[in-house]
C-alpha positions in Angstrom: -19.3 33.4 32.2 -22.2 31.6 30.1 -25.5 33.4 30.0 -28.6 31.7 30.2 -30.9 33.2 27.8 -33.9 31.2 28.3 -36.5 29.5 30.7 -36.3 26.1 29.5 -32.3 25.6 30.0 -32.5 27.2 33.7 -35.2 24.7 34.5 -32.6 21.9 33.1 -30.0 23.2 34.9 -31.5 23.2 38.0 -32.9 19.7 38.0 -30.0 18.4 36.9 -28.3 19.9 39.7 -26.9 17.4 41.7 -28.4 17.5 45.0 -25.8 17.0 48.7 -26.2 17.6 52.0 -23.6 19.1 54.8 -22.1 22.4 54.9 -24.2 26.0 53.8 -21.8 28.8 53.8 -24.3 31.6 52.5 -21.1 34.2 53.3 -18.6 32.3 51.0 -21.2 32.1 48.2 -21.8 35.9 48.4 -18.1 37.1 48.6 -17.8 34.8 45.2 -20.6 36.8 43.8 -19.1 39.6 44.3 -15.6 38.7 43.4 -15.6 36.4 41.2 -19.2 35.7 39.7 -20.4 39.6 38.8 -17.3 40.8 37.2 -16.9 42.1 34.1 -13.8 40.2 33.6 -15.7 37.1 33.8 -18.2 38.8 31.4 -20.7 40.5 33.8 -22.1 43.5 31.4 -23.0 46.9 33.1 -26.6 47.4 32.5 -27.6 44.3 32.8 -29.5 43.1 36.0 -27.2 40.6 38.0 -29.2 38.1 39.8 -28.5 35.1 42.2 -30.8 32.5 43.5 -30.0 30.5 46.3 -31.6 26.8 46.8 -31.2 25.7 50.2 -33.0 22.3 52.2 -31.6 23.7 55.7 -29.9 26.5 57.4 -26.4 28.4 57.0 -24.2 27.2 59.5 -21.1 28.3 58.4 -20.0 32.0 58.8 -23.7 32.5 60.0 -23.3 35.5 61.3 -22.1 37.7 58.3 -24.7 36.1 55.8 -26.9 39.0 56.3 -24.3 41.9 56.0 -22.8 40.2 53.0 -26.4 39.6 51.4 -27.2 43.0 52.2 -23.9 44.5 50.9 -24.5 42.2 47.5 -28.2 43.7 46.9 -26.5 47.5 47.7 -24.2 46.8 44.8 -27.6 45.7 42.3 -27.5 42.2 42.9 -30.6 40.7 42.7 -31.1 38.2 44.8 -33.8 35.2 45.6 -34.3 31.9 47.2 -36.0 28.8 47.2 -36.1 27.1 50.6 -36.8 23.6 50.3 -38.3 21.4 53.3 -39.6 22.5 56.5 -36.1 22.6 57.8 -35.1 25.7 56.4 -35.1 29.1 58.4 -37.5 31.2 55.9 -36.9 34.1 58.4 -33.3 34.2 57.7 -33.6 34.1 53.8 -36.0 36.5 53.7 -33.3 38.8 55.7 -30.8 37.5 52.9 -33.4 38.5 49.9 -35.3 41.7 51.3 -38.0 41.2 49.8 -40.9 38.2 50.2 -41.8 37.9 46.6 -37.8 36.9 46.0 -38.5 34.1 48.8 -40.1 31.0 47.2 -41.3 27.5 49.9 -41.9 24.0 49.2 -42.2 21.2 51.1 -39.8 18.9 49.0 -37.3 18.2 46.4 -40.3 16.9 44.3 -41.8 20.2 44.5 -39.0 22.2 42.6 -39.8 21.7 39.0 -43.6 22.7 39.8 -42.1 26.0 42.0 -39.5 27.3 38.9 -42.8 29.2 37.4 -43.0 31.2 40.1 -39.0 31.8 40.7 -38.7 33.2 37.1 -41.7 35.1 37.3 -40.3 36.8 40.9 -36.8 37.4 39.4 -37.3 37.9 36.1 -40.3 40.2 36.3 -42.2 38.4 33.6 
């Protein structure tokens, strides 16, 4: 697993990110978290916070139904989790239920609007 150790290389990684539409399957992307992302043998270090952010233009609609449990099984085991819903097509209600908390949910409007919103992500999950 790489760690990303500063702001400026998450912020390049993320709008260089290449952008598709189609299937959201929140579950699928938690039970790799779990099994395969925060690890230790892929490098995941106990005492160090684990966090996941999510960027989503739309709604789960795969597995929808076991989003929640999963999300809420992957914060129960210290995985910090946030999300950036982008467009007014996403369900904010159902990533807050994924992150717990509001200040881990970030809006905008648009694609354009990520780079300006990444501030405020990193502040939220890093705690800076």
């Amino acid at each position: 697993m790489t760690a990303l150790t500063n702001a400026t290389l998450l912020k390049s990684i993320i709008a260089d990110f290449p952008l598709v539409g189609g299937l959201a399957n929140g579950a699928r992307a938690l039970e790799l978290l779990m099994q395969q992302v925060f690890v230790p043998e892929n490098g995941d270090r106990s005492g160090v916070q684990n966090v996941a952010i999510f960027i989503t233009a739309g709604e789960f609609n795969v597995r929808m139904e076991e989003t929640i449990a999963l999300a809420t099984t992957a914060r129960l085991r210290g995985i910090c989790l946030a999300a950036v819903g982008v467009t007014v097509e996403v369900d904010s209600a159902e990533l807050y239920a994924m992150v717990g908390l509001s200040n881990m949910l970030v809006l905008v409007d648009n694609f354009d609007d990520l780079p300006q919103a990444l501030p405020d992500i990193l502040d939220n999950v890093c705690g800076k």
